[in-house]
C-alpha positions in Angstrom: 32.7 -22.2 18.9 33.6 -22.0 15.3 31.1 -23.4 12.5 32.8 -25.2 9.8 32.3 -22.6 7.0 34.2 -19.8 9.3 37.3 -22.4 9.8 37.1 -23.1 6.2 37.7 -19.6 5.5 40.5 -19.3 8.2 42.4 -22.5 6.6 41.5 -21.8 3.3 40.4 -24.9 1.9 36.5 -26.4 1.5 34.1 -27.7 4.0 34.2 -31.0 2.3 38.1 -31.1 2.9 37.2 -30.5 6.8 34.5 -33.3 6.5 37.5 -35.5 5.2 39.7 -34.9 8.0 37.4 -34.8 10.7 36.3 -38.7 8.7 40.6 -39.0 8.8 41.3 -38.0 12.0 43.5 -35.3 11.3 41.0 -32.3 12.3 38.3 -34.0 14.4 35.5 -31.7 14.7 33.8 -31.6 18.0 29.6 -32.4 18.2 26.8 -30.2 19.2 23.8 -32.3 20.7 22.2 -32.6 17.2 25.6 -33.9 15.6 26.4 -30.1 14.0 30.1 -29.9 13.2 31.6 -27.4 15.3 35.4 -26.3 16.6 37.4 -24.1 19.0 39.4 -21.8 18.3 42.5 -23.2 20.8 41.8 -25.9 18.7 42.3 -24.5 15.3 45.3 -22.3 16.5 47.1 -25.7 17.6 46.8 -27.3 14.2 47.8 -24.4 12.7 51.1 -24.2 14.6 51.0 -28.2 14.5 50.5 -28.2 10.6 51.7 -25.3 8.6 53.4 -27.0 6.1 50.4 -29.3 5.7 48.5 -26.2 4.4 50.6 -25.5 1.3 48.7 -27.1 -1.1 49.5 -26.8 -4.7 46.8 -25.5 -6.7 46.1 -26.7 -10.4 43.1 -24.4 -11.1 43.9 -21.8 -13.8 47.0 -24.2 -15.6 46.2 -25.5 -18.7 44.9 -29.4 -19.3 48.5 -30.1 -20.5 50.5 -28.3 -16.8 48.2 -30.2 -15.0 49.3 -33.6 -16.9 53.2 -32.2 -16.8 52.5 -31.5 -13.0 51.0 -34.6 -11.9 53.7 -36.8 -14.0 56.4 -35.4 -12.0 54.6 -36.1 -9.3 53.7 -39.4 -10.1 57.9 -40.1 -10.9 58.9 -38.0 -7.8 56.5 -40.7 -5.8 57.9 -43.6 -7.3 61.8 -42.6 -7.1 60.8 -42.1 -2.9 58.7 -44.9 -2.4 56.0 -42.6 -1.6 52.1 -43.9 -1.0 49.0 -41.7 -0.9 
């Protein structure tokens, strides 16, 4: 049984992104009797192998205000030109 702050640390991304998919249905967190997040650890090893490329997650911390608006204008046009929604 894995507490949400130890598979936050395994995946690398925030409790609050965990809350999110577990709310999205993409990591659904199992329930202790008083309603505690929890998960296994065949279950984090599936959606691992399940969801690798998922995890790459492009960072803007440390760019400058004006990267971040080059970066998310690009994306912004690369969305548009593939008919992509969020």
């Amino acid at each position: 049984m894995l507490k949400p702050k130890e598979v936050s640390q395994i995946l690398d991304v925030s409790v609050k992104t965990l809350q999110r998919w577990d709310a999205k249905g993409i990591l659904v967190a199992q329930r202790t009797g008083h309603n505690r997040r929890f998960y296994s650890q065949d279950q984090i090893d599936k959606f691992l192998q399940n969801n690798s490329e998922r995890l790459e997650i492009v960072s803007l911390k440390g760019l400058t205000s004006r990267q971040q608006a080059i970066i998310k204008d690009l994306l912004t046009d690369f969305r548009k030109a593939n008919q992509v929604t969020r």
